[in-house]
C-alpha positions as CSV (number, residue, x, y, z in Angstrom):
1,X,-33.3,56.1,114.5
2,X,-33.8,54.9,111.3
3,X,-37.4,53.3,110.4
4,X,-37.8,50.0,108.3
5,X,-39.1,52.3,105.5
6,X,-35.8,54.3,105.5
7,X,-33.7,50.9,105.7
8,X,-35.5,50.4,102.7
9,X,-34.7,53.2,100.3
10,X,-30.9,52.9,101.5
11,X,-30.6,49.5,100.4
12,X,-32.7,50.0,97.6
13,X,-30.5,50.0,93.8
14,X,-30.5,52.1,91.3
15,X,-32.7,51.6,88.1
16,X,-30.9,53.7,85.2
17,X,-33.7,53.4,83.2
18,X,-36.5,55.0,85.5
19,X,-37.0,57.8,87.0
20,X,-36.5,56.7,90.7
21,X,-33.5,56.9,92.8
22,X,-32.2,56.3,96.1
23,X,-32.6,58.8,98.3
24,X,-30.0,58.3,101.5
25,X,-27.1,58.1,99.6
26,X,-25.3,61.4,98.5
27,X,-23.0,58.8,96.0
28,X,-26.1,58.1,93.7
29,X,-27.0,62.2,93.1
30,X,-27.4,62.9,89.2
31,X,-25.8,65.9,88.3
32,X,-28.1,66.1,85.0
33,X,-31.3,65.5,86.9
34,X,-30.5,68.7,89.2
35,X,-31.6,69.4,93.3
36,X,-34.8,67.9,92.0
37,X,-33.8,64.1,91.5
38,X,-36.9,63.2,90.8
39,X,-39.7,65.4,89.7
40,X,-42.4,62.7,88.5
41,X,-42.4,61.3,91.9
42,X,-42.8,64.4,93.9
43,X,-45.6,66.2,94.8
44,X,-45.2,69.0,93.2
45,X,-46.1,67.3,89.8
46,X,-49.3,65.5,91.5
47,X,-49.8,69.2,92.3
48,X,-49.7,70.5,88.7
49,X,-52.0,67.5,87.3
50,X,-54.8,68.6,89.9
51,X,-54.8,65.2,91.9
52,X,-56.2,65.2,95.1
53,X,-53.9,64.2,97.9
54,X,-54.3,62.3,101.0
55,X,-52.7,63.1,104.2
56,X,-53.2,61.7,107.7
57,X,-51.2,63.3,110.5
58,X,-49.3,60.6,113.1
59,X,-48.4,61.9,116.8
60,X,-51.1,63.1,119.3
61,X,-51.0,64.4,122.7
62,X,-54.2,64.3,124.4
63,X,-53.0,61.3,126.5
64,X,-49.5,62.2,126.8
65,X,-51.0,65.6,128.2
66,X,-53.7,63.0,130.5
67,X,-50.3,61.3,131.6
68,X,-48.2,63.8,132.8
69,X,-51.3,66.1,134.5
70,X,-51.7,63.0,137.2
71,X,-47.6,61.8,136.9
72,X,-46.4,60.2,139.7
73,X,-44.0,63.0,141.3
74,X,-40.8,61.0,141.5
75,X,-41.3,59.7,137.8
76,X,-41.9,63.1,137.0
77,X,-38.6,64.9,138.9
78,X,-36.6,61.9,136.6
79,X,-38.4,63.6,133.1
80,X,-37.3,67.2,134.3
81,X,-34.0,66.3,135.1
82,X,-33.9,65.1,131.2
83,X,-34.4,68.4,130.5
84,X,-38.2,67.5,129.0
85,X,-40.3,69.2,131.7
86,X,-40.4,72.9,129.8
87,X,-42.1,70.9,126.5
88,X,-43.9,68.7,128.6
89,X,-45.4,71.8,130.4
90,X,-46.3,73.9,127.9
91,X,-47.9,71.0,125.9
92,X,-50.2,71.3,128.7
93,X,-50.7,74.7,129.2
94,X,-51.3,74.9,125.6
95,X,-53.8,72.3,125.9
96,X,-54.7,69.4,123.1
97,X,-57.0,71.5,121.1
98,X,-54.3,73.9,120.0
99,X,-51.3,71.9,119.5
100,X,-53.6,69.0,118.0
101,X,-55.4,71.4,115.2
102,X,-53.0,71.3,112.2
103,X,-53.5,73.4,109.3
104,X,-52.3,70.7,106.4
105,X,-53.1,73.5,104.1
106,X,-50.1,75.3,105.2
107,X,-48.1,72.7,105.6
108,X,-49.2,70.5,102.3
109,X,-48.4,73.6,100.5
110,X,-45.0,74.0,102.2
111,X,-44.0,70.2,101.1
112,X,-45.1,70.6,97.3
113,X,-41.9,73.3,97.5
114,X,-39.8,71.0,99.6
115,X,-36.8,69.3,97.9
116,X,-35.4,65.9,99.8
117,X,-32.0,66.4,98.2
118,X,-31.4,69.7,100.4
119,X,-33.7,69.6,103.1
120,X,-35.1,73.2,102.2
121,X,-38.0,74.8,100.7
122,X,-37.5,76.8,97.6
123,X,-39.9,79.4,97.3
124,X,-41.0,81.9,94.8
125,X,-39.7,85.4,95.7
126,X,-38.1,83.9,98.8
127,X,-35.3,81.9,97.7
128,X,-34.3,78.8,99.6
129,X,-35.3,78.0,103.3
130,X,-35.8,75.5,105.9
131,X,-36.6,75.2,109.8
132,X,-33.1,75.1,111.6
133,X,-32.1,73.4,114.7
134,X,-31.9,76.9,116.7
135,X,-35.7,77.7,114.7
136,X,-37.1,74.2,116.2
137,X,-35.9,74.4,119.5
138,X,-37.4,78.1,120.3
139,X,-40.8,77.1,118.9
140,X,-41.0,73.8,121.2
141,X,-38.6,74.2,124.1
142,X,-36.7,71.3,123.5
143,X,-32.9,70.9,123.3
144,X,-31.0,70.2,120.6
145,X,-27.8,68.7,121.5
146,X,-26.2,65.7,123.2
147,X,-25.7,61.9,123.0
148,X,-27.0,59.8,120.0
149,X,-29.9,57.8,121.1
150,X,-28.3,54.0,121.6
151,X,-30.2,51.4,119.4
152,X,-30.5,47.8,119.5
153,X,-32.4,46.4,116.6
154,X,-31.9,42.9,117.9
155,X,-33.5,43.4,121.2
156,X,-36.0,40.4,120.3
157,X,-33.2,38.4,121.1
158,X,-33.1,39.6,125.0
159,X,-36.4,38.6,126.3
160,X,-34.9,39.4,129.6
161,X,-33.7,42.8,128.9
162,X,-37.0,44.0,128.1
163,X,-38.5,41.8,131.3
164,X,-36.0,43.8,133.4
165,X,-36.4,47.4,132.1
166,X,-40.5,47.6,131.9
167,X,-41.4,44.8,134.4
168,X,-43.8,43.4,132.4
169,X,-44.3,41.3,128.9
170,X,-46.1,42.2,126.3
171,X,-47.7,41.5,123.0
172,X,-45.1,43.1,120.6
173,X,-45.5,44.1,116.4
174,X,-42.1,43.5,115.9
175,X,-40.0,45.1,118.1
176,X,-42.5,47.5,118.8
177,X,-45.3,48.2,121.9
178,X,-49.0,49.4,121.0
179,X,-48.6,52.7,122.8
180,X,-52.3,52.0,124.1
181,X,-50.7,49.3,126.0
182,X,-48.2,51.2,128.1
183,X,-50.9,53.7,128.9
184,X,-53.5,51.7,130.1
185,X,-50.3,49.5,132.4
186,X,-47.9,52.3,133.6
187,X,-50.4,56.0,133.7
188,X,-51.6,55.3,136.8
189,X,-48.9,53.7,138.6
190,X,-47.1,55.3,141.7
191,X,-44.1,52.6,142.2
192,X,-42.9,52.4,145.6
193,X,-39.5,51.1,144.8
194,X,-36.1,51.7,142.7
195,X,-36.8,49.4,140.4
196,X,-40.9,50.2,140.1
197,X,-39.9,53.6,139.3
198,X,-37.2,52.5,136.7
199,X,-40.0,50.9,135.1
200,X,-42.6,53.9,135.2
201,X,-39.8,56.2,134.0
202,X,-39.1,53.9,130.6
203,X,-42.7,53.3,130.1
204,X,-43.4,57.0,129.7
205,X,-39.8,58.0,128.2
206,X,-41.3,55.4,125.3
207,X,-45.0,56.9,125.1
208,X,-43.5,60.1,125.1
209,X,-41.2,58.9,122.3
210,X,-44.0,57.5,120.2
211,X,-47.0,59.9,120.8
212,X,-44.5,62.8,119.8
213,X,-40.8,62.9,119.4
214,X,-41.0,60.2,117.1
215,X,-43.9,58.5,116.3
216,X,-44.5,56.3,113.2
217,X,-47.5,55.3,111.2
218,X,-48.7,52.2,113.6
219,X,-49.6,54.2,117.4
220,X,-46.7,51.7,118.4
221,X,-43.5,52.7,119.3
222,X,-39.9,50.5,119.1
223,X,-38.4,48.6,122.1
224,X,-35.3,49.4,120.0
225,X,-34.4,52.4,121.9
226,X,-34.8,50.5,125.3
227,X,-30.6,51.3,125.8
228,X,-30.7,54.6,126.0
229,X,-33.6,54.4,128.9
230,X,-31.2,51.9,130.7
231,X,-29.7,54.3,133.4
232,X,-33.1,56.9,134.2
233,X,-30.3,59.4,135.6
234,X,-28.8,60.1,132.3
235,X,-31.2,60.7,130.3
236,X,-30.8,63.9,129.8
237,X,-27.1,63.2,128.2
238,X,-29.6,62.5,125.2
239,X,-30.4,64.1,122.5
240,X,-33.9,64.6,122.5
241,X,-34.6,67.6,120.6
242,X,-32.7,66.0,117.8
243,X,-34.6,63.0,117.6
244,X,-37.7,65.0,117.4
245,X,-36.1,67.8,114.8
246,X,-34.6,64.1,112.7
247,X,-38.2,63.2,113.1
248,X,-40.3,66.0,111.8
249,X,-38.1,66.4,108.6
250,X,-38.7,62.4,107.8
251,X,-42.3,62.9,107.5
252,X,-41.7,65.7,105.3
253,X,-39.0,63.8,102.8
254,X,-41.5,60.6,102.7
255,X,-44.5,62.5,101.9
256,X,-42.8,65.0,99.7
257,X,-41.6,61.9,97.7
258,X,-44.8,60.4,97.5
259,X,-43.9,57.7,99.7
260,X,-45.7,58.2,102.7
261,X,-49.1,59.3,103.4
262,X,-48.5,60.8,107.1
263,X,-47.1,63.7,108.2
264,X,-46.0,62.9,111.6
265,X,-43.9,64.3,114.4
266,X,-44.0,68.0,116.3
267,X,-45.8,69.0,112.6
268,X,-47.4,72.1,114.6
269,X,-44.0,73.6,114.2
270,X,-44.4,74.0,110.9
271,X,-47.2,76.2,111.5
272,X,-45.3,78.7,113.5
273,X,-42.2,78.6,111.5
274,X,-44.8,79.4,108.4
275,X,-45.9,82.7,110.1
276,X,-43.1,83.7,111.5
277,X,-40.8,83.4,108.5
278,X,-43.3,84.2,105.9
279,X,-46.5,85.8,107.7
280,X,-48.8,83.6,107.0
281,X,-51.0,80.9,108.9
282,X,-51.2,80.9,112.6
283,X,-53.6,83.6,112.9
284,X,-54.8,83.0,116.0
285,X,-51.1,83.5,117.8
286,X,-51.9,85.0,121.0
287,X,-50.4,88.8,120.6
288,X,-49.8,88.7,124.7
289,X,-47.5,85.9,124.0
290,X,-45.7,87.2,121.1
291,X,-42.3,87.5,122.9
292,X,-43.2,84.3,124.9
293,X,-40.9,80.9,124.8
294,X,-41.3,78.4,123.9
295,X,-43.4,80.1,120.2
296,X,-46.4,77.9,120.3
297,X,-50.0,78.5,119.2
């Protein structure tokens, strides 16, 4: 799902006469400028000049892991049978303290060698790499594969269609819900009805979505995606994994572009991919789980 900061560099046009280019568009590529489009606006060159950079991470799990601990069994059985339970598990297992401490060392010094108009890393002595769909899914557990997520950016127009799939109103940013909301209405709730547990099942489908599959730079998360949570037996016909993968490496464009200060998403992953493509970082990985799936630390 695209963000309104993405909408934005599609539509944006193309100034010949400056450096900056649209990025979403494979039409607008300059052959001259090489993979690098735009070198002055990457951080790479803020790199070279010495200039401190700012980074704040976006996605957290200490209440997602506080919500599904104490989840109401028959929501729960719903989120398994998406195929989210073995994420959902280890995240717990693994406990907030490890999957929340992030090493932006690592990863800042990844994105200085990340170019946007390839999706990899080119790396000195290394050549050119990047995390692959098969590379995501064995560090986190998630699948990749399935049904796009359906999307209805004009669900401010059907009041009721929202009434009807979370049983409640609230005080919306948009189109989106403060996740803080949805915790402190739906965590504790054990619905004793269909339509109760259709509502319990969205309301956590969407924190999940927006404390880590996709989460954006507000701790809200878009009402947008409300279609694909219609019918809580197929939601596993979704692509989850995707979203999350889609995710991860839209953090990494933005902030490698200099247009974002957030890293956001499953960013952990970059951690194990770091050591176990290029030995370093993750010192800590548990040797007894070495062999263990999913690869987390």
């Amino acid at each position: 799902m695209a963000s309104s900061s993405q909408r934005q560099w599609v539509s944006e046009e193309i100034d010949p006469q400056q450096s900056k280019v649209t990025r979403y568009a494979s039409s607008v590529l300059k052959s001259e400028f090489g993979l690098l489009q735009d070198p002055v606006h990457h951080r790479s060159h803020e790199a070279k000049l010495g200039k401190a950079d700012f980074c704040r991470t976006r996605g957290f799990y200490s209440t997602l892991i506080q919500w599904w601990k104490n989840i109401d069994s028959r929501v729960g059985e719903k989120v398994r049978a998406a195929g989210l339970g073995l994420f959902l598990d280890t995240l717990m297992r693994a406990g907030e303290g490890t999957v929340e401490r992030k090493n932006l060392a690592i990863i800042k010094s990844l994105v200085e060698r990340f170019w946007d108009t390839t999706n990899t890393f080119h790396l000195p002595q290394v050549g050119e790499m990047t995390m692959t769909p098969r590379d995501f899914s064995t560090i986190t557990g998630l699948r990749m594969g399935g049904r796009r997520l359906l999307v209805d950016y004009d669900i401010l127009s059907h009041p009721n269609t929202i009434q009807s799939a979370l049983g409640s109103t609230f005080s919306l940013l948009g189109d989106c819900v403060r996740l803080a909301s949805l915790y402190k209405l739906f965590a504790n709730q054990h619905p004793s009805t269909n339509e109760e547990l259709g509502h319990c099942v969205r309301a956590f489908m969407l924190y999940l979505c927006g404390s880590a599959l996709m989460p954006n730079t507000g701790d809200t998360v878009s009402l947008s995606i409300l279609p694909s949570l219609e019918d809580i037996d197929q939601l596993g016909s979704f692509d989850w994994g995707g979203v999350a993968y889609a995710t991860l490496f839209h953090f990494v464009v933005q902030y490698s572009l200099c247009a974002l200060k957030s890293l956001g998403g499953l960013i952990f992953a970059w951690e194990v991919w770091a050591y176990e493509y290029l030995d370093f970082g993750a010192s800590d990985l548990r040797e007894s789980q070495e062999d263990c799936f999913p690869r987390w630390i």
